[in-house]
Each structure stands twice: as C-alpha cells, then as structure tokens.
TILUM-206869 format. One record per residue: residue number from 1; x, y, z of N, C-alpha, C, O in turn; chain. Coordinates in pm, 1 decimal. Last residue first. Example, Ala and Ser with C-alpha at 12.3 -4.5 7.8 and 13.67 -1.06 7.14 Angstrom:
<pts>
+-----+----------+----------+----------+----------+----------+----------+----------+----------+----------+----------+----------+----------+-----+
! seq !       nx !       ny !       nz !      cax !      cay !      caz !       cx !       cy !       cz !       ox !       oy !       oz ! mol !
+-----+----------+----------+----------+----------+----------+----------+----------+----------+----------+----------+----------+----------+-----+
!   2 !   1285.0 !   -225.0 !    708.0 !   1367.0 !   -106.0 !    714.0 !   1290.0 !      3.0 !    787.0 !   1340.9 !    113.8 !    803.9 !   A !
!   1 !   1319.0 !   -569.0 !    780.0 !   1230.0 !   -450.0 !    780.0 !   1320.0 !   -330.0 !    780.0 !   1423.6 !   -331.9 !    846.5 !   A !
+-----+----------+----------+----------+----------+----------+----------+----------+----------+----------+----------+----------+----------+-----+
</pts>
This chain:
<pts>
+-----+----------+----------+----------+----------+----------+----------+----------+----------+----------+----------+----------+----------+-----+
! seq !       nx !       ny !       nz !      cax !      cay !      caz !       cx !       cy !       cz !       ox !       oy !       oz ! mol !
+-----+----------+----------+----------+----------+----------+----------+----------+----------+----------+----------+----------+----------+-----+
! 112 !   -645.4 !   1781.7 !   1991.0 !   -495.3 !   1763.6 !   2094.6 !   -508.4 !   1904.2 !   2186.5 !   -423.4 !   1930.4 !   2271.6 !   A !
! 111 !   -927.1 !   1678.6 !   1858.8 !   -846.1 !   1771.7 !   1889.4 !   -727.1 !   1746.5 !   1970.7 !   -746.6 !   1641.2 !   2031.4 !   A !
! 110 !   -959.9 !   1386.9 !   1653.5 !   -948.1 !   1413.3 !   1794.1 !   -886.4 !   1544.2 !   1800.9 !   -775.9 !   1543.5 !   1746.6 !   A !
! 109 !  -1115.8 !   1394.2 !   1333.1 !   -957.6 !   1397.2 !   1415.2 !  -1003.6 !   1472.0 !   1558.1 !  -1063.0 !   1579.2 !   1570.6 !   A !
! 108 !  -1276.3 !   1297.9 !   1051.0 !  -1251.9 !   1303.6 !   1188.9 !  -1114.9 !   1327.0 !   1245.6 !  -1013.8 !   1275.5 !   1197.9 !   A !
! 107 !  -1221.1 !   1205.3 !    775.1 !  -1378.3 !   1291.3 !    824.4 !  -1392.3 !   1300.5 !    965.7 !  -1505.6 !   1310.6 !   1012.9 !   A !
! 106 !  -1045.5 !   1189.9 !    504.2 !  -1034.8 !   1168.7 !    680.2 !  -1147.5 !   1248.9 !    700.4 !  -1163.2 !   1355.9 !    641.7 !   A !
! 105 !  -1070.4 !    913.7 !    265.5 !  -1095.1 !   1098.5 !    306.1 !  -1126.9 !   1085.3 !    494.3 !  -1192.5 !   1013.0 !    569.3 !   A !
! 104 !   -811.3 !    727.8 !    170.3 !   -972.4 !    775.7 !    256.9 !   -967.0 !    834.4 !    260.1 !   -853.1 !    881.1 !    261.4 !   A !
! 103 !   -719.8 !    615.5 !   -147.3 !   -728.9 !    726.4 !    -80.8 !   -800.0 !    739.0 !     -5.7 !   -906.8 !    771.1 !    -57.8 !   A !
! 102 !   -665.2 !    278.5 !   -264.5 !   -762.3 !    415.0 !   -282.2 !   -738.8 !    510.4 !   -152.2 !   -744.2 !    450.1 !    -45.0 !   A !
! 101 !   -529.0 !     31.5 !   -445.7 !   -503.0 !    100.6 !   -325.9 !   -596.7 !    254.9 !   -324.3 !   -565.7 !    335.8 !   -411.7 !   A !
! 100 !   -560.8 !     -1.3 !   -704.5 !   -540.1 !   -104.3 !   -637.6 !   -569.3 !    -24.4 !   -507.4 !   -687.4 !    -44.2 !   -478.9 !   A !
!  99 !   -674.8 !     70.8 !  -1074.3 !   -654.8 !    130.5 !   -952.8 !   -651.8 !     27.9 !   -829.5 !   -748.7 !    -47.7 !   -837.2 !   A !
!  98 !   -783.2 !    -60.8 !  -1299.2 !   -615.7 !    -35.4 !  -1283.1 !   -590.9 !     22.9 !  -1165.1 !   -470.8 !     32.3 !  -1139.5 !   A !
!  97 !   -975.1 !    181.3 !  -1285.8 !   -952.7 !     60.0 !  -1345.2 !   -832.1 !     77.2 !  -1341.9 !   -768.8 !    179.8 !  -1366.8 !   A !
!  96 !  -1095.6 !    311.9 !   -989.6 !  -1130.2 !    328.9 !  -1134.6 !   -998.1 !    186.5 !  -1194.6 !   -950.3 !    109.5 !  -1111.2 !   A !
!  95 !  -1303.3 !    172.4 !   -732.1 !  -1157.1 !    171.0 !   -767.6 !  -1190.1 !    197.8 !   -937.2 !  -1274.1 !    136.1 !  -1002.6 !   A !
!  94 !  -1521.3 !    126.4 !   -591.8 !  -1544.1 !    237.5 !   -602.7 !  -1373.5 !    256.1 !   -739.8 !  -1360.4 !    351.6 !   -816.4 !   A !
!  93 !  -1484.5 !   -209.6 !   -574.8 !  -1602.0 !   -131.8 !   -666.7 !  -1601.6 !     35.9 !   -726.8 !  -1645.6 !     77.7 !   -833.9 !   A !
!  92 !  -1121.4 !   -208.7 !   -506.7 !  -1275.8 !   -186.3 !   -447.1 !  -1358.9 !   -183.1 !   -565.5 !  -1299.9 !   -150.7 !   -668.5 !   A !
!  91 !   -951.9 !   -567.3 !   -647.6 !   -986.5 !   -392.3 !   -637.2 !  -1116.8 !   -343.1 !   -637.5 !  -1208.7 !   -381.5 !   -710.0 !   A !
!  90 !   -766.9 !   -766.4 !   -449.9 !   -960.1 !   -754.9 !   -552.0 !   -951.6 !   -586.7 !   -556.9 !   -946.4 !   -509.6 !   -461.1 !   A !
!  89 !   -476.8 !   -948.0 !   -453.1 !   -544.1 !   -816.3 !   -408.8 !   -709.6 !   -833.3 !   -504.6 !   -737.3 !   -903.4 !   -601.9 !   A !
!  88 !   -313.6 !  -1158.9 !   -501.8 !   -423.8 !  -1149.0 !   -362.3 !   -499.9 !  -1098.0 !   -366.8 !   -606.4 !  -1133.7 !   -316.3 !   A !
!  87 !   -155.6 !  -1107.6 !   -739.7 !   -272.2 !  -1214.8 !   -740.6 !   -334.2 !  -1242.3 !   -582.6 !   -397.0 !  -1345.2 !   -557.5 !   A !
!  86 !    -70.1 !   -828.6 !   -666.0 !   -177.4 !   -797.6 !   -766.0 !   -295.8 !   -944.0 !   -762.8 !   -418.6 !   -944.2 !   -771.5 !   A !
!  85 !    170.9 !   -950.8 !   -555.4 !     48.9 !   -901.5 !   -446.5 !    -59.5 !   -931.0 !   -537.1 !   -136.3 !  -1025.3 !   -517.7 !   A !
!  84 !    305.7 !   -950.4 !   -801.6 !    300.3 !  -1073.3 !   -689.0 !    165.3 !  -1053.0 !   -607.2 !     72.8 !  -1134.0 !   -602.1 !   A !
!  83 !    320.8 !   -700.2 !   -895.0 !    304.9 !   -830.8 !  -1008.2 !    183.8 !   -928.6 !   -896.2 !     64.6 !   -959.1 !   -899.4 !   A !
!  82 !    481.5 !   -576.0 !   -710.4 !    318.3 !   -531.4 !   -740.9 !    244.0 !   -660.4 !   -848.8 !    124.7 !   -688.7 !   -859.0 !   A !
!  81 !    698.0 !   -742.2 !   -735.4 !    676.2 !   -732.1 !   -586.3 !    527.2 !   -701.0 !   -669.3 !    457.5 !   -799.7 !   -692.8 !   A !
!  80 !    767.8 !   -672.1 !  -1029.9 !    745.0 !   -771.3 !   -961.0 !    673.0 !   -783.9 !   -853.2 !    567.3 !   -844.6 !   -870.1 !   A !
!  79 !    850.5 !   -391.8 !   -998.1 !    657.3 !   -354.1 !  -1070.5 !    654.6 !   -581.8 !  -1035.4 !    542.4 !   -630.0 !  -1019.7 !   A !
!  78 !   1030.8 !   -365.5 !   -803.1 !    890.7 !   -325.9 !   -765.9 !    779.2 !   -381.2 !   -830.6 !    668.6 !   -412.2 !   -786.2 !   A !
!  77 !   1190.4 !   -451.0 !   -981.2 !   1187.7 !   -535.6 !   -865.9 !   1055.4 !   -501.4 !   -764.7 !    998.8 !   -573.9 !   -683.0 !   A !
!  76 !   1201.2 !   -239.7 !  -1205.5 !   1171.9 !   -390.1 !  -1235.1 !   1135.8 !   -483.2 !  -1079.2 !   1055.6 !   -576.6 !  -1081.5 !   A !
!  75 !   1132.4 !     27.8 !  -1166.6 !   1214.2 !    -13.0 !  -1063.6 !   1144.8 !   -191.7 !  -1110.4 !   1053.8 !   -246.1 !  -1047.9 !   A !
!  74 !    932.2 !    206.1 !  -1304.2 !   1110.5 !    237.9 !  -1312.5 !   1165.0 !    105.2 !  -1281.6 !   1245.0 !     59.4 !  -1363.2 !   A !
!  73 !    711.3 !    223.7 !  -1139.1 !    721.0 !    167.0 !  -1281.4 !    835.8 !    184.6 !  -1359.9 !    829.7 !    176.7 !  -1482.6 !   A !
!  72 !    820.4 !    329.8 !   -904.4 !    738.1 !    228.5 !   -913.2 !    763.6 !    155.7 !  -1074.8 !    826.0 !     53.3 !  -1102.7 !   A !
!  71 !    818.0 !    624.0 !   -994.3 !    965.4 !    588.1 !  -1006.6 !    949.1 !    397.2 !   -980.9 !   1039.7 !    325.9 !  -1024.2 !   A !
!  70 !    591.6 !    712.7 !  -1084.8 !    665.9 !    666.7 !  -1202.8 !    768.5 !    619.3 !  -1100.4 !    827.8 !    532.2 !  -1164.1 !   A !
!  69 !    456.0 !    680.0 !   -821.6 !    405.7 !    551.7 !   -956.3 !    534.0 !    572.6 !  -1026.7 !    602.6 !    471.4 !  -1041.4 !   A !
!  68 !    605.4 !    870.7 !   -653.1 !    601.5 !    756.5 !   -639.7 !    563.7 !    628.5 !   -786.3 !    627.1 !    531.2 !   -827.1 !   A !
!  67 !    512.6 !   1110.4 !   -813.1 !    672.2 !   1087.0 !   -814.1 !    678.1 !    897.6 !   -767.8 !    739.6 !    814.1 !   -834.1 !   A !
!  66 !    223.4 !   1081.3 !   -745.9 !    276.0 !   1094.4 !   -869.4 !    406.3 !    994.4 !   -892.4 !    420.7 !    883.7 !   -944.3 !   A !
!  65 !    244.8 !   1113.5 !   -467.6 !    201.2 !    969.8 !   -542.7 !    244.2 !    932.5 !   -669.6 !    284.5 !    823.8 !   -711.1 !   A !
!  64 !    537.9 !   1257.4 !   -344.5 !    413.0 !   1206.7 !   -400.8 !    362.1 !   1088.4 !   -450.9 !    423.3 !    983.8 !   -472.7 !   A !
!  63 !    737.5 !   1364.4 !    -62.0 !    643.5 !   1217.9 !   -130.2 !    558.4 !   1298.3 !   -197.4 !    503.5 !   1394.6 !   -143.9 !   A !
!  62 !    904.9 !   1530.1 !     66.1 !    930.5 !   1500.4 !    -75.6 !    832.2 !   1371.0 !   -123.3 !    862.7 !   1294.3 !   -214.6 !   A !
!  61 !    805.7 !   1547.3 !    305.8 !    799.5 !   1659.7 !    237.9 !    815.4 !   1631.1 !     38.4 !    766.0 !   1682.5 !    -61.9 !   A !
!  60 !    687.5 !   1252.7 !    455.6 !    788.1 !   1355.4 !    438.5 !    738.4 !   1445.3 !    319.5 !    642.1 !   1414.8 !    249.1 !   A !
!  59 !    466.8 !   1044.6 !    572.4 !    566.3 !   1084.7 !    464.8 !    649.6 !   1178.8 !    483.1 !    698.7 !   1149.7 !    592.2 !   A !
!  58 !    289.9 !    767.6 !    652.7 !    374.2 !    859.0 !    767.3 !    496.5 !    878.8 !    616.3 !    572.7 !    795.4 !    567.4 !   A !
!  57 !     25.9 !    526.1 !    597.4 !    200.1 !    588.6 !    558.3 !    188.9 !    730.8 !    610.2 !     84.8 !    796.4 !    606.3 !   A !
!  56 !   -155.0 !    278.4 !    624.8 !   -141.0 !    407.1 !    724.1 !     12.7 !    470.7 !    645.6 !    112.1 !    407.6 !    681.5 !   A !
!  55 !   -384.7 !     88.7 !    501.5 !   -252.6 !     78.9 !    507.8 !   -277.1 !    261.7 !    534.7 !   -362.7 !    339.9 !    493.2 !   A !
!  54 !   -606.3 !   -160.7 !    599.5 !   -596.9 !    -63.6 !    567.0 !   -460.7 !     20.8 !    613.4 !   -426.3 !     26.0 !    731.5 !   A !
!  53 !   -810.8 !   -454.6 !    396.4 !   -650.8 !   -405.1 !    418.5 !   -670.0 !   -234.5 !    462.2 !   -735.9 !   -166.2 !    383.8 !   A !
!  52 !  -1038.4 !   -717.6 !    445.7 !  -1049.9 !   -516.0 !    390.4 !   -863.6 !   -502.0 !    484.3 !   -826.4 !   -534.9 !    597.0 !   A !
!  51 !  -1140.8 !   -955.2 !    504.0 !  -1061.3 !   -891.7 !    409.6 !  -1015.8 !   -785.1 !    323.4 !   -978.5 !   -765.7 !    207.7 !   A !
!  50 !  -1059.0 !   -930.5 !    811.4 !  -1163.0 !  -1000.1 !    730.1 !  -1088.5 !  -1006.4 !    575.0 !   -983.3 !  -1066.9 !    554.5 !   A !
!  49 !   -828.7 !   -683.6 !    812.3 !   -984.8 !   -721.2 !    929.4 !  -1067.2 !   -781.8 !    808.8 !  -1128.3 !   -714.1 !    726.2 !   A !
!  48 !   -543.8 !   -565.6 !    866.7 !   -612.8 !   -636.9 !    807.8 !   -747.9 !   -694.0 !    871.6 !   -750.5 !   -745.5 !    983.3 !   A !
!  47 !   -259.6 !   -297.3 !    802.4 !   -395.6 !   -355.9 !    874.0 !   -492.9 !   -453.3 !    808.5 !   -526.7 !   -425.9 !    693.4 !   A !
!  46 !     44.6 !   -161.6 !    742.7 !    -90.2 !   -229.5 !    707.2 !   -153.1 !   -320.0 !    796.3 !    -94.4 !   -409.9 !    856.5 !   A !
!  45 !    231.3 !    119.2 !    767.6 !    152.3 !    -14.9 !    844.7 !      9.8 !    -62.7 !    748.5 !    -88.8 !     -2.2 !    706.6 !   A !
!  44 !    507.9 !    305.3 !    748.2 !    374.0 !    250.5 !    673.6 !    317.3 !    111.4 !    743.1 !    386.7 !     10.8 !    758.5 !   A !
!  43 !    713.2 !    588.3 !    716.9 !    683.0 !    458.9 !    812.0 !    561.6 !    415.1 !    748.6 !    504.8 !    504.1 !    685.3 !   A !
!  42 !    807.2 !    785.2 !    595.5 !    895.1 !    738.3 !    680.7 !    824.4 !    647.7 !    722.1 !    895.4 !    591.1 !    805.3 !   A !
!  41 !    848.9 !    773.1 !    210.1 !    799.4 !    715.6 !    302.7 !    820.3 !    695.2 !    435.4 !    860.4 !    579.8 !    450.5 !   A !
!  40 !   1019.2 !    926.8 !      3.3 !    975.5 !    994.1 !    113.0 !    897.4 !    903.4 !    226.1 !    881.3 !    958.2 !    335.1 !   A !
!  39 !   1114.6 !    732.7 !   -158.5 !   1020.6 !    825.9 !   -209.6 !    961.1 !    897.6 !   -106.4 !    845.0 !    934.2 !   -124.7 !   A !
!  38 !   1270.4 !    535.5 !    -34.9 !   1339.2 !    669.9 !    -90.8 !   1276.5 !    748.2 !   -179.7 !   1333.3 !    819.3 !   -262.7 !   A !
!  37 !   1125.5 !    426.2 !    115.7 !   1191.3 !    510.6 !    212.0 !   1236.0 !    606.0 !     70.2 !   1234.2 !    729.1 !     72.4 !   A !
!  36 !   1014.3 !    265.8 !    -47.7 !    993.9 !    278.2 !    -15.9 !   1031.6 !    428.0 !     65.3 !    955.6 !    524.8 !     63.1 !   A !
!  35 !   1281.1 !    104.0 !   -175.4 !   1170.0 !    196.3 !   -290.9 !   1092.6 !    278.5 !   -177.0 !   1101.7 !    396.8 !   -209.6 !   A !
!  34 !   1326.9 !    -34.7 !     45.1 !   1397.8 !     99.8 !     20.0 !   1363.0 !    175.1 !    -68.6 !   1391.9 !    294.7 !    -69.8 !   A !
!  33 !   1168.7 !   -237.3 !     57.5 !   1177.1 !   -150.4 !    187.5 !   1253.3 !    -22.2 !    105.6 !   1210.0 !     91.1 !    126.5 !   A !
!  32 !   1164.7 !   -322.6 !   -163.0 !   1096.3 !   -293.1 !   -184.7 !   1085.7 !   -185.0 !    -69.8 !   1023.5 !    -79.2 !    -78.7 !   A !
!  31 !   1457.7 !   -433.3 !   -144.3 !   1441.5 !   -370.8 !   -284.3 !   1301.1 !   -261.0 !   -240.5 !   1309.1 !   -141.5 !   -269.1 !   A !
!  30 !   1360.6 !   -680.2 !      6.2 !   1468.3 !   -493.6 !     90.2 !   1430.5 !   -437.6 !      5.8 !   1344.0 !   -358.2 !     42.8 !   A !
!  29 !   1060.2 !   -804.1 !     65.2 !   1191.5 !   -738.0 !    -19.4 !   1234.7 !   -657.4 !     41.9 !   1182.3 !   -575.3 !    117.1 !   A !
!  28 !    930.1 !   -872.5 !    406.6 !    877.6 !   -782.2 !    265.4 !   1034.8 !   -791.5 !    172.0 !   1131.9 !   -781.3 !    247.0 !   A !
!  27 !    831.5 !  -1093.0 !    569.7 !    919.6 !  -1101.2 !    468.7 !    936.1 !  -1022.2 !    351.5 !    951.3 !  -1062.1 !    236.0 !   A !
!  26 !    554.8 !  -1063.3 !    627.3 !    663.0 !  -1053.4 !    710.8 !    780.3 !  -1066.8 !    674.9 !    858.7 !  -1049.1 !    768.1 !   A !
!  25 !    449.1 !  -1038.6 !    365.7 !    447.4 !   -936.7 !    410.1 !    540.0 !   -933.3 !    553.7 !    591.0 !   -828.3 !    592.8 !   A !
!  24 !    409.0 !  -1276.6 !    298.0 !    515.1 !  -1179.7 !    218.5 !    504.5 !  -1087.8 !    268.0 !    569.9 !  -1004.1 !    205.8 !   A !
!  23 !    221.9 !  -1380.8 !    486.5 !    348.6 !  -1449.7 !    516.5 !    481.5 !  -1375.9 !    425.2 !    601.3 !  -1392.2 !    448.1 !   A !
!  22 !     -7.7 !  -1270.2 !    419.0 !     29.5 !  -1162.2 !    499.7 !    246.0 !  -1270.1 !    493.3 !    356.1 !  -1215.3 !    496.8 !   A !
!  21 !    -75.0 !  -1379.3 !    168.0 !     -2.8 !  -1228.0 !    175.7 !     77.8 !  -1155.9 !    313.8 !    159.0 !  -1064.7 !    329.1 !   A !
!  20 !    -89.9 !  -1633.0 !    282.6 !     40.3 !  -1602.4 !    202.3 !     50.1 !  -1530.7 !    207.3 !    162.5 !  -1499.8 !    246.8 !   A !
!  19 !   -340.0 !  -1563.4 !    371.8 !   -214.0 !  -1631.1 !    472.0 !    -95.7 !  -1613.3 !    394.2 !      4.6 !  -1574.1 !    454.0 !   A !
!  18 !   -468.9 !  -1501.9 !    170.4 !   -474.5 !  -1421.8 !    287.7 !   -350.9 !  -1443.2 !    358.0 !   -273.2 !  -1355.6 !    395.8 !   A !
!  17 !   -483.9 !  -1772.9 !     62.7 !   -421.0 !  -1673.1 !      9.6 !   -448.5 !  -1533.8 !     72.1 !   -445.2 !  -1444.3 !    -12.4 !   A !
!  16 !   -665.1 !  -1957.3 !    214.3 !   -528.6 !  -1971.9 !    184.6 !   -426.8 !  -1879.3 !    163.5 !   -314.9 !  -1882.3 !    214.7 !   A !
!  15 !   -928.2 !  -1777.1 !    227.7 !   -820.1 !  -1789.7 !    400.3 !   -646.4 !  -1807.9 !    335.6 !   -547.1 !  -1741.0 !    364.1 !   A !
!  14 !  -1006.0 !  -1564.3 !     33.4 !   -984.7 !  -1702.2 !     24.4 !   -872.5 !  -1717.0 !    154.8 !   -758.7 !  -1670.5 !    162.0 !   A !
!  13 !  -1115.9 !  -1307.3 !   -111.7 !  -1189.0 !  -1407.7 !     13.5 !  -1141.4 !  -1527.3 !    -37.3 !  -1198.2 !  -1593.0 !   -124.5 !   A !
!  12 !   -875.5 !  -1096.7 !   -144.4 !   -965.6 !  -1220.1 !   -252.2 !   -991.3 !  -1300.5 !    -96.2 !   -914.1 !  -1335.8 !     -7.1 !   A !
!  11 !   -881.9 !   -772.2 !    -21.5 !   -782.7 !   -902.4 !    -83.4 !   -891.9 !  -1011.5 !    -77.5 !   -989.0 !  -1001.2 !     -2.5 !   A !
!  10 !   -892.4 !   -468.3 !    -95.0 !   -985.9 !   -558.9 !    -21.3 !   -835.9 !   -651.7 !    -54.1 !   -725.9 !   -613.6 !    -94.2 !   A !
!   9 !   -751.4 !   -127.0 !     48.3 !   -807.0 !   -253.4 !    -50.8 !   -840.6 !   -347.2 !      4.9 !   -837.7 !   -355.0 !    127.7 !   A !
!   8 !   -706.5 !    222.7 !    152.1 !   -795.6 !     78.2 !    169.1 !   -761.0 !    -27.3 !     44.2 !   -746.0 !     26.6 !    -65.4 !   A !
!   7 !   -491.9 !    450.9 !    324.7 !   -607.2 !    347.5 !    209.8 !   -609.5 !    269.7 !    242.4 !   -548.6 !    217.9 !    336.0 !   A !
!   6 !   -396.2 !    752.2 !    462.6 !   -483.8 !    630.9 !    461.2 !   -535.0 !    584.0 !    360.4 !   -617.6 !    648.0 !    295.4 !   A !
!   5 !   -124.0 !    947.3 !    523.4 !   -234.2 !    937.8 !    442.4 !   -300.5 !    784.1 !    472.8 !   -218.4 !    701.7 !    512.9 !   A !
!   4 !     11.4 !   1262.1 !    655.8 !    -51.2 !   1110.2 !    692.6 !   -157.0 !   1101.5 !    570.0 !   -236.2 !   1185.3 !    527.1 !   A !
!   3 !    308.3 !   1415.2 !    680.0 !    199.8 !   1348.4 !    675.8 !    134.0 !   1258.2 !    684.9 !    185.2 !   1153.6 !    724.8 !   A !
!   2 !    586.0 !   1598.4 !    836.8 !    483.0 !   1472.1 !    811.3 !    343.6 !   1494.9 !    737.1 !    283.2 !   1601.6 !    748.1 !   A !
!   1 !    812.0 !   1854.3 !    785.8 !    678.6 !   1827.6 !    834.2 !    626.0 !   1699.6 !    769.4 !    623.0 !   1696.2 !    646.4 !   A !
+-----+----------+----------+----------+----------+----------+----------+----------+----------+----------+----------+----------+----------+-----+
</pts>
C-alpha cells in the first residue's frame, strides 16, 4: 500500500539561483535517484510557483522519515547533493532549526 506525503520550502528570491536549482534538478545525481528509491520512495515531484517549492512523494510500506535522515546522513554523496541545494533553499518561518522541507497537513480530499 502507498502513500502520499506533501512539503513545502521556499528557495532564496533570486531569479539567478532559482534557475540553477531547477537546472540540478533536471540533472538530479543517480547516487541521489537511488538514495531515493531505496528508502521506499516510488515517485516524487517537485513544484515550483514564485518561490514556494512543493514536493509530492508516492512511498511504500518501508519509508520513513526517520529511516530516511539516518541513512541521508550515511551516504557522503547525499549529505553533498543536501550541502548543494542547502545554498538555494530559505527555510519557512514556521521551520524549527535545521529543518528544510516541512510536512502539509492535508485538510481536503475529493471523495472517489
């Protein structure tokens, strides 16, 4: 069985460096595609409007966030890749410290 989770971050009001993130982002690392997948991730999209990011992941049974940070802070080619972004990213107001990416609380869903 899937899940779905949603967050948000902002990235630094500056057009230049907007354009770079997204230009690493069509070019993501394999290293980072497969950190990815092999913490349960089956699919993840990020969205961008102005400068609010909002990233969609589609998981599996075996994801946590938990399991995700430590194996993140395992993986030298990750905590790089997070190094790299870290100089785009602004973390929200609501974000406790050290926190990049925040959790939405879903407050709607279309019945099926």
């Amino acid at each position: 069985m899937s899940r779905r989770y949603c967050l948000t971050l902002d990235l630094k009001d500056d057009p230049r460096l907007i354009a770079e993130y997204k230009r690493h982002h069509e070019r993501i690392w394999p290293e980072i595609t497969t950190s990815l997948k092999d913490s349960g991730i089956e699919d993840a999209e990020i969205y961008l409007w102005g400068t609010r990011l909002f990233m969609i992941l589609e998981v599996n049974d075996r994801f946590s966030f938990e399991a995700k940070a430590r194996a993140d802070e395992a993986n030298p080619k990750v905590r790089e890749w997070e190094a790299l972004m870290g100089e785009y990213q602004r973390e929200l107001p609501q974000a406790k410290t050290g926190e990049k990416w925040i959790l939405m609380e879903k407050i709607f869903q279309l019945e099926r």
